[in-house]
DRENDO-1510 file (C-alpha; in Angstrom, 1 decimal, always signed):
<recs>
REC; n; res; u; v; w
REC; 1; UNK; -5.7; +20.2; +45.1 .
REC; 2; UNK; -8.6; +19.9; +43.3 .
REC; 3; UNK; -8.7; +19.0; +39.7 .
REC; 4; UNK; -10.0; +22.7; +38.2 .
REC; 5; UNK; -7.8; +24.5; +40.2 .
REC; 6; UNK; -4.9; +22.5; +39.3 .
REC; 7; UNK; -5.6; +22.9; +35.9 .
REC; 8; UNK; -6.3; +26.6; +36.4 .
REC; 9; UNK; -2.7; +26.5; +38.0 .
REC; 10; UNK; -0.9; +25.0; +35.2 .
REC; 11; UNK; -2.2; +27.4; +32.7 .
REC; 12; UNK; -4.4; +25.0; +30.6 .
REC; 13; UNK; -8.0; +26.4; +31.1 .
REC; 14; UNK; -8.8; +28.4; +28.4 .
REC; 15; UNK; -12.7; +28.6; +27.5 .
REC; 16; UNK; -15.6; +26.7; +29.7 .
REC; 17; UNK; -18.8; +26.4; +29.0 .
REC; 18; UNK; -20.1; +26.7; +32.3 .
REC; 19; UNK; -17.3; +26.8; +34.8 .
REC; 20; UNK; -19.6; +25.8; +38.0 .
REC; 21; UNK; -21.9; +23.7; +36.7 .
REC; 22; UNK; -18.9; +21.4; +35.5 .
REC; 23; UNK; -17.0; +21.8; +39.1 .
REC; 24; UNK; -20.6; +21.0; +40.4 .
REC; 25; UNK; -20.7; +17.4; +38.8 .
REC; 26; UNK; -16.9; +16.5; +39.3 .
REC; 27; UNK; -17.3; +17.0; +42.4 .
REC; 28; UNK; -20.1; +14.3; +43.0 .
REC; 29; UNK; -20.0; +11.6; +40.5 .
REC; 30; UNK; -17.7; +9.8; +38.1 .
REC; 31; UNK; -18.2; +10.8; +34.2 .
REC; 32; UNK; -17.1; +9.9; +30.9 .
REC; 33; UNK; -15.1; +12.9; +29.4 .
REC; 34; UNK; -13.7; +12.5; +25.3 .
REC; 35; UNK; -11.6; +14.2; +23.3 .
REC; 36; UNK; -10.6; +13.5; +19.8 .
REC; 37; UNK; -8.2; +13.5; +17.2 .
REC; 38; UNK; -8.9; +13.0; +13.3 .
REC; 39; UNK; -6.2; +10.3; +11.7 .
REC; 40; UNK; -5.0; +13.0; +8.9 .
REC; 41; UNK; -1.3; +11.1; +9.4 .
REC; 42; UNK; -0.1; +7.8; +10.8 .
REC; 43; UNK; +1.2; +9.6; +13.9 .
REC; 44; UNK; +0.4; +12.2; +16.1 .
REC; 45; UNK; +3.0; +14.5; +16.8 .
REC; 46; UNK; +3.5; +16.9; +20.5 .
REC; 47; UNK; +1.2; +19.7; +19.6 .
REC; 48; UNK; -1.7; +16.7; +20.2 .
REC; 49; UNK; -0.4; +15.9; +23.1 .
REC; 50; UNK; -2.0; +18.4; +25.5 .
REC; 51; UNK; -5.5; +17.6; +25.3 .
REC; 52; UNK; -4.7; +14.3; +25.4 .
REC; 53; UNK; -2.7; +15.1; +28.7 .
REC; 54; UNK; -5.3; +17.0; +30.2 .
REC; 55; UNK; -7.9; +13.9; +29.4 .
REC; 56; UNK; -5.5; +11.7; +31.5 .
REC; 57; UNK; -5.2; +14.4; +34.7 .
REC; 58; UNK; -9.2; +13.7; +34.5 .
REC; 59; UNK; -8.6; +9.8; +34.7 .
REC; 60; UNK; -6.5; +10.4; +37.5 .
REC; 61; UNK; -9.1; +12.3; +39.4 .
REC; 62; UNK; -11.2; +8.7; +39.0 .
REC; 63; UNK; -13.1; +10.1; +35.6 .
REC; 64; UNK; -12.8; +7.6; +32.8 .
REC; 65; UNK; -11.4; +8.7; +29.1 .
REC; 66; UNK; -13.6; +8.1; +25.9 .
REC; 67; UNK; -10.2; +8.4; +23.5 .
REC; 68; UNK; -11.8; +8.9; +20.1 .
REC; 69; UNK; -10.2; +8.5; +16.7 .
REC; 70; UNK; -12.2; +10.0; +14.1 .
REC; 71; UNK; -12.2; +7.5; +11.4 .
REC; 72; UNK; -15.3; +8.9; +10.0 .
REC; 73; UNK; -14.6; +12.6; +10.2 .
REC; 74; UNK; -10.7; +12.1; +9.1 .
REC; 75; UNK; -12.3; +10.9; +5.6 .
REC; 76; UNK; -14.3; +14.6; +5.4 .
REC; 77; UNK; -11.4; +16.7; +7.2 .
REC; 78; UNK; -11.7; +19.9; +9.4 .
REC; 79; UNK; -12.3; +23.3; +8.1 .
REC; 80; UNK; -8.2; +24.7; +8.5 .
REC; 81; UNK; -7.4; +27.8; +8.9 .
REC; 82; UNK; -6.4; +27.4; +5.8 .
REC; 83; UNK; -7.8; +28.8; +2.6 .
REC; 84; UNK; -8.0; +25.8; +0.9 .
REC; 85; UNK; -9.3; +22.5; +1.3 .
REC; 86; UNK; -8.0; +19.4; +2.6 .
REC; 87; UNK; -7.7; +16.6; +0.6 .
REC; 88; UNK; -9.4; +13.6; +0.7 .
REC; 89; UNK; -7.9; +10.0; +2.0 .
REC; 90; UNK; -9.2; +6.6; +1.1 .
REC; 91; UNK; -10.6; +4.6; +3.8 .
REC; 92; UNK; -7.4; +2.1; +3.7 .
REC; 93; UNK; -5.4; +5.1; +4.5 .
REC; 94; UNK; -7.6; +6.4; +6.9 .
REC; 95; UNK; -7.7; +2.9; +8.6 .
REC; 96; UNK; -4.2; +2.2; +8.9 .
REC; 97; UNK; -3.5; +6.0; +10.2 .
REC; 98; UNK; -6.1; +4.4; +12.8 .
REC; 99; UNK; -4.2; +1.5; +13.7 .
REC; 100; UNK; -0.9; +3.3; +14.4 .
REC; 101; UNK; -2.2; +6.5; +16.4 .
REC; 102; UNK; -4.0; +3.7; +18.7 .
REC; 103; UNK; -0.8; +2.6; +19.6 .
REC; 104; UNK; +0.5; +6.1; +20.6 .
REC; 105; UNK; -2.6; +6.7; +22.6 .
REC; 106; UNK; -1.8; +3.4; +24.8 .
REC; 107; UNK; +1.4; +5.0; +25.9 .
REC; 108; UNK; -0.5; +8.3; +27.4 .
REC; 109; UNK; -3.8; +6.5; +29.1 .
REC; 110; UNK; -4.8; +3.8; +31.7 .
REC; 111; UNK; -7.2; +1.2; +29.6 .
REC; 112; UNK; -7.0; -1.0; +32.9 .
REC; 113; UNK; -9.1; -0.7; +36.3 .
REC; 114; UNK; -12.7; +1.0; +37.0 .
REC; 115; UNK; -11.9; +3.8; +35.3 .
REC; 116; UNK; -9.9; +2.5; +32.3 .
REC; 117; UNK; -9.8; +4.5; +29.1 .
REC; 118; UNK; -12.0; +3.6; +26.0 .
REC; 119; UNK; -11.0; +3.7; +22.3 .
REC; 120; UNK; -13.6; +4.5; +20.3 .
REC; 121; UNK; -13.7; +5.3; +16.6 .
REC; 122; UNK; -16.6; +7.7; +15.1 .
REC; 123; UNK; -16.6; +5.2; +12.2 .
REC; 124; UNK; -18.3; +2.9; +13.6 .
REC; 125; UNK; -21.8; +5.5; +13.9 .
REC; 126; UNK; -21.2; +7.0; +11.4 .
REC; 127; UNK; -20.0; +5.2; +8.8 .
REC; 128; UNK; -23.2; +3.2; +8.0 .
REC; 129; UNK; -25.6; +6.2; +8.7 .
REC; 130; UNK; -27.6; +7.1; +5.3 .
REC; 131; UNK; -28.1; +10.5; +4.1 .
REC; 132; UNK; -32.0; +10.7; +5.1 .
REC; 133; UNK; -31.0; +10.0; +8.6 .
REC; 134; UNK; -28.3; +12.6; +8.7 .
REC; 135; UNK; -30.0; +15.1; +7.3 .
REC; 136; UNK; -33.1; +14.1; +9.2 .
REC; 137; UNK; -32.5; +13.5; +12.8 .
REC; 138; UNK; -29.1; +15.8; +13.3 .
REC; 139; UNK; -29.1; +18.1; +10.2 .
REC; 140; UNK; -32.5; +19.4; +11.3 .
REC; 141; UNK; -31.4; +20.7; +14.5 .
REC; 142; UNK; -28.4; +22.7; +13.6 .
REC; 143; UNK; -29.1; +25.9; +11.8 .
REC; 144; UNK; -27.0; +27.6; +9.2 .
REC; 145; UNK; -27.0; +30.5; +10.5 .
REC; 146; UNK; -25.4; +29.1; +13.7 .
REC; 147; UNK; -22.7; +27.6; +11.9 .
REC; 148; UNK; -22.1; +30.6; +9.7 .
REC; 149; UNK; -21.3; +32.1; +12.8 .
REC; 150; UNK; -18.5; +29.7; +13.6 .
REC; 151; UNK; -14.7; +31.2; +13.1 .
REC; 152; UNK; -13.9; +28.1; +11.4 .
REC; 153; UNK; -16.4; +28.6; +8.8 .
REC; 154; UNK; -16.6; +31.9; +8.8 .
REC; 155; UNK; -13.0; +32.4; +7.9 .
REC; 156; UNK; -13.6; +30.4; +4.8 .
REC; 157; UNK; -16.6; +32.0; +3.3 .
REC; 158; UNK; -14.6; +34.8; +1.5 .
REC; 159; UNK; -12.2; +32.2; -0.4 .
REC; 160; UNK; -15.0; +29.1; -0.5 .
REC; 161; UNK; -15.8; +26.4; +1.2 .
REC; 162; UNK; -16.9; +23.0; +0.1 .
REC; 163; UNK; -20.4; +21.4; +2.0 .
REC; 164; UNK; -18.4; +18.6; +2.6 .
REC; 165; UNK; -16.5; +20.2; +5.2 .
REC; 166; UNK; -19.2; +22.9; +5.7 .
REC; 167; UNK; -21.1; +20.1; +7.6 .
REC; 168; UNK; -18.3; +18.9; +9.4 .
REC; 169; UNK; -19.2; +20.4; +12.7 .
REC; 170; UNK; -21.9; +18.7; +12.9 .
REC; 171; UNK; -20.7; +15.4; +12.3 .
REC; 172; UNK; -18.3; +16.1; +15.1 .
REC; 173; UNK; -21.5; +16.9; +17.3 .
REC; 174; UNK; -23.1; +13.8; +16.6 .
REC; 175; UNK; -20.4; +12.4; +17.9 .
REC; 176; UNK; -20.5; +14.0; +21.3 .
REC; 177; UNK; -24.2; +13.4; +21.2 .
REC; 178; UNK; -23.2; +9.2; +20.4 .
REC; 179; UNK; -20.8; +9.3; +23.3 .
REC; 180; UNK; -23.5; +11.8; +25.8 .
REC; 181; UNK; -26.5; +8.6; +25.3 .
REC; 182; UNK; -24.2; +5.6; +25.8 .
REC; 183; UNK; -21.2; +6.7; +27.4 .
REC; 184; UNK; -22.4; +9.0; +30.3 .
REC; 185; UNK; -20.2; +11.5; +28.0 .
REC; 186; UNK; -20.5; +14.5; +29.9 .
REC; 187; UNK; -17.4; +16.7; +28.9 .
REC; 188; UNK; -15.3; +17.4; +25.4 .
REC; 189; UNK; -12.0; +18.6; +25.9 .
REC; 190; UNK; -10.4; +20.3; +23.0 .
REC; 191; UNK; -7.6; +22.8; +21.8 .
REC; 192; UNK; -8.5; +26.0; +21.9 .
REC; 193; UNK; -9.2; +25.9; +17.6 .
REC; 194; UNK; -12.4; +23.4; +18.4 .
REC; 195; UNK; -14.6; +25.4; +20.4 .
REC; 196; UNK; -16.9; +25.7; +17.5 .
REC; 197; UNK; -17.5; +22.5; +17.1 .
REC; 198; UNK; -17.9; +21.5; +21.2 .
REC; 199; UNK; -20.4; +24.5; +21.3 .
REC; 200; UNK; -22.5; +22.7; +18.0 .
REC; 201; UNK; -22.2; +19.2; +20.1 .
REC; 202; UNK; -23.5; +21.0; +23.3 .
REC; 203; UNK; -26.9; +22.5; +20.8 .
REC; 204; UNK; -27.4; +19.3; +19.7 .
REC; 205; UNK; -27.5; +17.4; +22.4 .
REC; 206; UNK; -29.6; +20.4; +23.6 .
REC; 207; UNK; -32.3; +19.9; +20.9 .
REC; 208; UNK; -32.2; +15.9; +20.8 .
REC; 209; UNK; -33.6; +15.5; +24.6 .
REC; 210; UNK; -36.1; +16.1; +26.0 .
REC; 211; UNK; -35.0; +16.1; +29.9 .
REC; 212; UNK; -32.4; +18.7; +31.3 .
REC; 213; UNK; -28.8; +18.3; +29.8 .
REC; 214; UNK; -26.0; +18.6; +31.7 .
REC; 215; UNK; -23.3; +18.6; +29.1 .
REC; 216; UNK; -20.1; +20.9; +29.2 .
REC; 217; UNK; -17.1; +21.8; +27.2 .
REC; 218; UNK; -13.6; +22.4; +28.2 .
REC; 219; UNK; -10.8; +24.1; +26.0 .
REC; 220; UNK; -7.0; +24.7; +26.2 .
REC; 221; UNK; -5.1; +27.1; +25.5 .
REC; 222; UNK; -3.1; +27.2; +22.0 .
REC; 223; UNK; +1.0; +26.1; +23.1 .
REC; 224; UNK; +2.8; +28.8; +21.7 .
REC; 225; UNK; +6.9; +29.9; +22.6 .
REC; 226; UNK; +8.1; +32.7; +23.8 .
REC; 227; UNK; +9.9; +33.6; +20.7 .
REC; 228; UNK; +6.9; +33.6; +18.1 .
REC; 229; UNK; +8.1; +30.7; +16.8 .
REC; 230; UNK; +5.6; +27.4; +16.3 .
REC; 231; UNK; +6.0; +25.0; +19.0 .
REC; 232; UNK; +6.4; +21.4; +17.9 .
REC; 233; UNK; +8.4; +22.2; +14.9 .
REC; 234; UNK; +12.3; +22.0; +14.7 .
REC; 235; UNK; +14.3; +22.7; +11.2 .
REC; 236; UNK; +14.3; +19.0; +10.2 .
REC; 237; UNK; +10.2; +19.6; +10.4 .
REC; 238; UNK; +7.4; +18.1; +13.3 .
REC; 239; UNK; +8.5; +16.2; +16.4 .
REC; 240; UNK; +6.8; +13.0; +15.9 .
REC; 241; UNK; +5.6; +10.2; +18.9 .
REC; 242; UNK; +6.3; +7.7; +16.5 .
REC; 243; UNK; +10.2; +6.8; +16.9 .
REC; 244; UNK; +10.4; +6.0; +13.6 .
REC; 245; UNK; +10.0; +9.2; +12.4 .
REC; 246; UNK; +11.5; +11.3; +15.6 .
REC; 247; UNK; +13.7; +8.6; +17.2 .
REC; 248; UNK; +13.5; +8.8; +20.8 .
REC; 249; UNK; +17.1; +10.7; +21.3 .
REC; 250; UNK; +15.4; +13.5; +19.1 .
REC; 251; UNK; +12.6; +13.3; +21.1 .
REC; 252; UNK; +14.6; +13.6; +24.2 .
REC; 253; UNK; +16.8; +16.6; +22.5 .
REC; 254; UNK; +13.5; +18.4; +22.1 .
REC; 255; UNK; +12.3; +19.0; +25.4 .
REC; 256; UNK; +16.0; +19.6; +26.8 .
REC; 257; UNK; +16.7; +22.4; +24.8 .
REC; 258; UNK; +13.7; +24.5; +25.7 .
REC; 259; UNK; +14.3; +28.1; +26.3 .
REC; 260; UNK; +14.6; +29.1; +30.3 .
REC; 261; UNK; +11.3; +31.0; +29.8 .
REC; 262; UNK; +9.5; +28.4; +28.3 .
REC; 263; UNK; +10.6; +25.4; +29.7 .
REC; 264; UNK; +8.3; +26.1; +33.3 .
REC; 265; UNK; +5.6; +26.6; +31.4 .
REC; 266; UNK; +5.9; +23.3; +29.3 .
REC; 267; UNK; +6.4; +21.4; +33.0 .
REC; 268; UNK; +2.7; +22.5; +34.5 .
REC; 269; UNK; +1.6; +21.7; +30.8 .
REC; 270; UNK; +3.1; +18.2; +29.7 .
REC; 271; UNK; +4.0; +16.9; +33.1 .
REC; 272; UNK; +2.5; +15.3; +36.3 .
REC; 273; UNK; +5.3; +16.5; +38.7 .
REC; 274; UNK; +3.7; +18.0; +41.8 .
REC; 275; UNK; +3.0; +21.5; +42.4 .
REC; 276; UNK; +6.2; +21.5; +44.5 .
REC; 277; UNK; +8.3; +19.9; +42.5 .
REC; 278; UNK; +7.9; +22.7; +39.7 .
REC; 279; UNK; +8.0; +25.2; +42.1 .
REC; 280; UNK; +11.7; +23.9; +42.7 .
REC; 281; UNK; +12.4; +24.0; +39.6 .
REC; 282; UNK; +11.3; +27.3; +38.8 .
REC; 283; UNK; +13.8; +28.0; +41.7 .
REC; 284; UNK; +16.9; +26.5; +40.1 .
REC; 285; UNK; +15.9; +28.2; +36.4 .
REC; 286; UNK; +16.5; +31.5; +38.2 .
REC; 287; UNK; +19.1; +30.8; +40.6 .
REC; 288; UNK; +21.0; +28.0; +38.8 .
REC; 289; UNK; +19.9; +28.5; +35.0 .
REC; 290; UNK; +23.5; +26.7; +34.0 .
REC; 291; UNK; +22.6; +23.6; +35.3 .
REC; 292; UNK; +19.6; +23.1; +33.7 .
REC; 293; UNK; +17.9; +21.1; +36.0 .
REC; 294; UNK; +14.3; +22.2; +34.6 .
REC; 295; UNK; +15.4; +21.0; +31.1 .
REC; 296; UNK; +16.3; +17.7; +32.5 .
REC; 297; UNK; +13.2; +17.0; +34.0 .
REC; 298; UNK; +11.4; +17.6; +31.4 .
REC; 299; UNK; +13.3; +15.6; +29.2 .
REC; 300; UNK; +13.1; +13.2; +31.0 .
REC; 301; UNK; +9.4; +13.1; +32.1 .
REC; 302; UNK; +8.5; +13.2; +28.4 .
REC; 303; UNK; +10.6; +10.9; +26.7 .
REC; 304; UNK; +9.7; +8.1; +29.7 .
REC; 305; UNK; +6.1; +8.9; +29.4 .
REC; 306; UNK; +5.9; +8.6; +25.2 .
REC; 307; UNK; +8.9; +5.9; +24.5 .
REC; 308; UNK; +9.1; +3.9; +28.1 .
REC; 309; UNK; +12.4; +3.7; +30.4 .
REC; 310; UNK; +14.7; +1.7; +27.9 .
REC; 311; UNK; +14.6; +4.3; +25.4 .
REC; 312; UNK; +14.8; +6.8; +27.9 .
REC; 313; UNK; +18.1; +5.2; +28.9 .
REC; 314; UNK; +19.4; +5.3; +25.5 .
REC; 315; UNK; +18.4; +8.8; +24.5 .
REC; 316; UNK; +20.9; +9.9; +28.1 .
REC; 317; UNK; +23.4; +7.8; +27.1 .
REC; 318; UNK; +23.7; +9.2; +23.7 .
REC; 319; UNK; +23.8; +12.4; +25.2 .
REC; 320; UNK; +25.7; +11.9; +27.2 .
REC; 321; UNK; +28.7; +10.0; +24.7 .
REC; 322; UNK; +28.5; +12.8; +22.9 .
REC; 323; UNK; +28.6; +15.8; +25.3 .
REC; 324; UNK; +32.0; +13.9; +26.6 .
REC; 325; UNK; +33.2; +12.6; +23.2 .
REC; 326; UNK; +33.0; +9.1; +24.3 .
REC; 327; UNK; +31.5; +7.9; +20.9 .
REC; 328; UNK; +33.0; +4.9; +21.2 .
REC; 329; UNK; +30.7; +3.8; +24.5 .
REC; 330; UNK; +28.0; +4.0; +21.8 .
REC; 331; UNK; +26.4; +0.9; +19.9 .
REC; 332; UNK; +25.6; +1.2; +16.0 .
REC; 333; UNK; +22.0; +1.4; +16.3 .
REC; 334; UNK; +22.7; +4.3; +18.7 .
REC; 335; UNK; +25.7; +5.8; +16.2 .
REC; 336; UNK; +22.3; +6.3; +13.9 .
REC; 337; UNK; +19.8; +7.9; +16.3 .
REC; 338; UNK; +22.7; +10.2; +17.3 .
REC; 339; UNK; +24.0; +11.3; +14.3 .
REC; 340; UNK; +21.2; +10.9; +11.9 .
REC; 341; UNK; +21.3; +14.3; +10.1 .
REC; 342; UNK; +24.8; +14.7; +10.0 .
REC; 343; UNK; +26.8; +14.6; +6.6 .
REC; 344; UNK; +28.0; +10.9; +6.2 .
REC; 345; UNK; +30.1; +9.0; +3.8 .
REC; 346; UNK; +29.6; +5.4; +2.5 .
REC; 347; UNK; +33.2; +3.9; +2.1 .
REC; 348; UNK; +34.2; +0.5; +0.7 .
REC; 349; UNK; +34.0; -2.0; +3.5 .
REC; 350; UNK; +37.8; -3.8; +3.8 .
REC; 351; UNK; +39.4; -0.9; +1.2 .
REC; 352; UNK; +42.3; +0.1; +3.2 .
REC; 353; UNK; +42.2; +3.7; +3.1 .
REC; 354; UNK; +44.5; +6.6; +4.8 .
REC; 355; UNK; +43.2; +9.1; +7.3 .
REC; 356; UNK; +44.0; +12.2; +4.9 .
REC; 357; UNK; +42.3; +10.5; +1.6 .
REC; 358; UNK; +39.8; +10.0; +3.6 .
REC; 359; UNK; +39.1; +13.6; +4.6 .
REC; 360; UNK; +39.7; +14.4; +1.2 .
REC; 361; UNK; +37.1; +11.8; -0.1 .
REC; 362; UNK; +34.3; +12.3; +2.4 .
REC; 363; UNK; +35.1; +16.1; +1.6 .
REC; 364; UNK; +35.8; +16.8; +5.7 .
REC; 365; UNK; +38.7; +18.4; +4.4 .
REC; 366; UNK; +38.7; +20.7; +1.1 .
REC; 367; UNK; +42.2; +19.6; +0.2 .
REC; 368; UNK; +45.1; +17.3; +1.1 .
REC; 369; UNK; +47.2; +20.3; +1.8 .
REC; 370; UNK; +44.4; +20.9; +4.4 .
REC; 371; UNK; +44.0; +17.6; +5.5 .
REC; 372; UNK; +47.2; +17.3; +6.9 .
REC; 373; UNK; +47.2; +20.9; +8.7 .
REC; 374; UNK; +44.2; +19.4; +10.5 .
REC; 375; UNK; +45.5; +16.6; +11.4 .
REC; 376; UNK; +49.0; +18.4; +12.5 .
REC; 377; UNK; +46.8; +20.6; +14.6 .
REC; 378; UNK; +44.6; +18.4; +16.2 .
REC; 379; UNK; +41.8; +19.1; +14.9 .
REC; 380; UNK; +40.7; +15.9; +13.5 .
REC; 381; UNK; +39.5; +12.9; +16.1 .
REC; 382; UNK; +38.0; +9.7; +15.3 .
REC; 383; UNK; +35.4; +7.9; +17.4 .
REC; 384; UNK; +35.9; +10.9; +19.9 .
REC; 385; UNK; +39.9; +10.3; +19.9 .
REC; 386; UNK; +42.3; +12.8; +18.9 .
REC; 387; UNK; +44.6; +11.5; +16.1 .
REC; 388; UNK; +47.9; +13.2; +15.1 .
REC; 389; UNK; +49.2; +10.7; +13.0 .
REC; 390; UNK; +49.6; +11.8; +9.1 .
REC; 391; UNK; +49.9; +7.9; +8.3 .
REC; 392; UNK; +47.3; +7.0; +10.3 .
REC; 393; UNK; +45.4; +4.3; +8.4 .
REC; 394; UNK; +42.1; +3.3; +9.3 .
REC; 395; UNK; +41.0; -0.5; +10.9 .
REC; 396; UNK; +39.0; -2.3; +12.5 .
REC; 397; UNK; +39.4; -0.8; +15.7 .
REC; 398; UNK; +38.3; +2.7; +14.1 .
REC; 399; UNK; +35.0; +1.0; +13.4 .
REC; 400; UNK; +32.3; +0.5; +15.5 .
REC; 401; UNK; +30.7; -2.7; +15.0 .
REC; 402; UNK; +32.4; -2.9; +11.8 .
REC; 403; UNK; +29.2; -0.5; +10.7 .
REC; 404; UNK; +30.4; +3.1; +11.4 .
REC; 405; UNK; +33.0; +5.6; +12.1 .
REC; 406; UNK; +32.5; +8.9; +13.7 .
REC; 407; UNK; +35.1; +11.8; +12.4 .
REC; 408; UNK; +35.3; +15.4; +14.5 .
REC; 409; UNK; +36.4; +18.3; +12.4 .
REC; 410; UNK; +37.0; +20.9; +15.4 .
REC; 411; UNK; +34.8; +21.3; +18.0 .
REC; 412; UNK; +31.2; +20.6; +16.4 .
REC; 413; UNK; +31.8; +19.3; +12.9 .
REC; 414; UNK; +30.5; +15.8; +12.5 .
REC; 415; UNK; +31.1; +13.3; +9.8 .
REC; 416; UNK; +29.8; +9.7; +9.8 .
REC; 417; UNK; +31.5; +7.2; +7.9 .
REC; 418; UNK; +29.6; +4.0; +6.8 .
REC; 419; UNK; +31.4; +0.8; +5.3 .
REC; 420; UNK; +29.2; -0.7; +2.4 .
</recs>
């Protein structure tokens, strides 16, 4: 199918600049297309990810990806919606947010073959640029008026706005007007929120040549659930790419609980299944709903693409220990990705201790009267084995790698035990 349709399929075309001019030139030659993301953080988290996405279905169609990471521009900071300003980072911060979201990006684009992706970083044009020239050969050509017009500014005006980020917009044209002269840069993709600043790239490029400009902008649409609620967020805050911060099973957990009317929309967004592959799904969702076969997929479609087919692995496996209750399958470092925000207990390492004190102690139990009604009634189970036993002492067989214990209050209640 061809590439605008597809994209017009899966719900991501949200603004163009000029809808057949752009079909005109992807149709007969190869271009550079960019998109952009400032380093505000040391990782991006999934509500980047589109764009980025929607860069790489243009690098499968045999375009080639200028990635750029703005560390010039992340040192200013975009106007937010927000009615205050951002603050400022140093230039070692900003460099080191650099270095890691590079990383990230090599999981998502092709840097190999004819049409390998570039990393660029605006930093290196604009960093050294003086104010004269600024002012001079790109301030000249962008009128205030014009930007006053721009929702981003505009929205500002009433509770102030600093010049520093008043003139932000047109640092983020220059770059599209860098990347236009010596990157055959023909395209900016963007969310839906930077269609200010691609329209100022388009003018300046406009006003800085003299022959006919064929230059075009792209936007998405903003990712939003059907419940109102922000996507990307969870109660324990944004889902990271960096596993460090969102470990991989989190990652995985994500995507696998999304709502039955979300979850077809988030496969044409985030995936590269075929057209007929979703279709299937979007069978099974209405058909089969309990099996959860869309979920899956995208689950598992993510977490591969972002973290690679080892931790893909790993994140099913600790699914699936614990949907069975077979925590004892699981290794230590897995024992931690799993149950990470659950209430946990440091205990003695080689302190014998009884099963009931331990409740008591690690307060799974209010009282010892209680403790031993739920161990009468079966309540209690350690390392996803029911224990019954009122002198039950623990061992080293209730320990897994001699790191960790797992205790089950009822059905849902998790407690981890750690020996120190």
């Amino acid at each position: 199918m061809d590439l605008l349709k597809d994209l017009e399929w899966r719900g991501i075309t949200y603004q163009q600049t000029d809808a057949d001019g752009l079909k005109d030139v992807l149709n007969n030659e190869s271009i550079s297309i960019y998109c952009g993301i400032d380093p505000t953080a040391d990782s991006m988290h999934i509500g980047h990810l589109l764009p980025f996405l929607t860069l790489r279905r243009f690098q499968n169609k045999g375009h080639r990806p200028l990635v750029l990471v703005g560390g010039a521009t992340g040192l200013i900071g975009d106007p937010s919606g927000k009615n205050e300003e951002r603050k400022l980072q140093t230039l070692e911060a900003i460099q080191h947010n650099v270095d890691s979201i590079k990383i990230q990006l090599k999981s998502i684009f092709d840097f190999e073959g004819e049409n390998g992706a570039i990393l660029v970083n605006n930093y290196d044009w604009i960093g050294s640029m003086d104010v004269v020239t600024f002012l001079r050969d790109f301030g000249k050509h962008v009128g205030v008026n014009y930007m006053l017009a721009k929702d981003t500014i505009a929205s500002r005006l009433e509770s102030g706005i600093s010049f520093t980020e008043f003139t932000y917009t047109i640092l983020q044209a220059l770059d599209f007007n860098h990347l236009y002269d010596h990157y055959n840069c023909k395209l900016q993709i963007g969310g839906s929120d930077q269609w200010g600043n691609i329209t100022t790239g388009l003018e300046l490029i406009r006003r800085t040549h003299e022959e006919e400009t064929k230059a075009f902008g792209f936007t998405i649409p903003l990712v939003t659930k059907a419940d109102g609620s922000k996507f990307g967020k969870t109660e324990s805050g944004a889902v990271w790419l960096d596993p460090k911060k969102t470990s991989p099973y989190e990652f995985y957990q994500f995507w696998i609980n999304a709502a039955d009317v979300d979850v077809i929309k988030y496969l044409k967004y985030f995936t590269f299944l075929t057209h007929e592959e979703i279709e299937a799904l979007a069978q099974s969702v209405e058909t089969e709903p309990h099996l959860r076969k869309a979920q899956k997929a995208l689950a598992e479609e993510m977490t591969k693409l972002i973290h690679g087919e080892e931790a893909l692995d790993q994140a099913i496996r600790i699914t699936q220990a614990l949907f069975s209750g077979e925590i004892k399958s699981l290794s230590a470092s897995e024992i931690l990705e799993g149950f990470k925000d659950v209430p946990s207990f440091e205990q003695p390492k080689g302190d014998a201790i009884g099963l009931i004190d331990l409740l008591v102690n690690a307060k799974i139990s209010p009282s010892k009267r209680q403790a031993r009604e739920d161990i009468g009634n079966g309540a209690i189970y350690i390392n996803g084995e029911r224990v019954t036993d009122l002198q039950h002492v623990l061992n080293e067989k209730d320990m897994i790698e001699g790191q960790f214990t797992i205790i089950r209050r009822g059905k849902k209640k998790y407690f981890r035990i750690q020996y120190v």
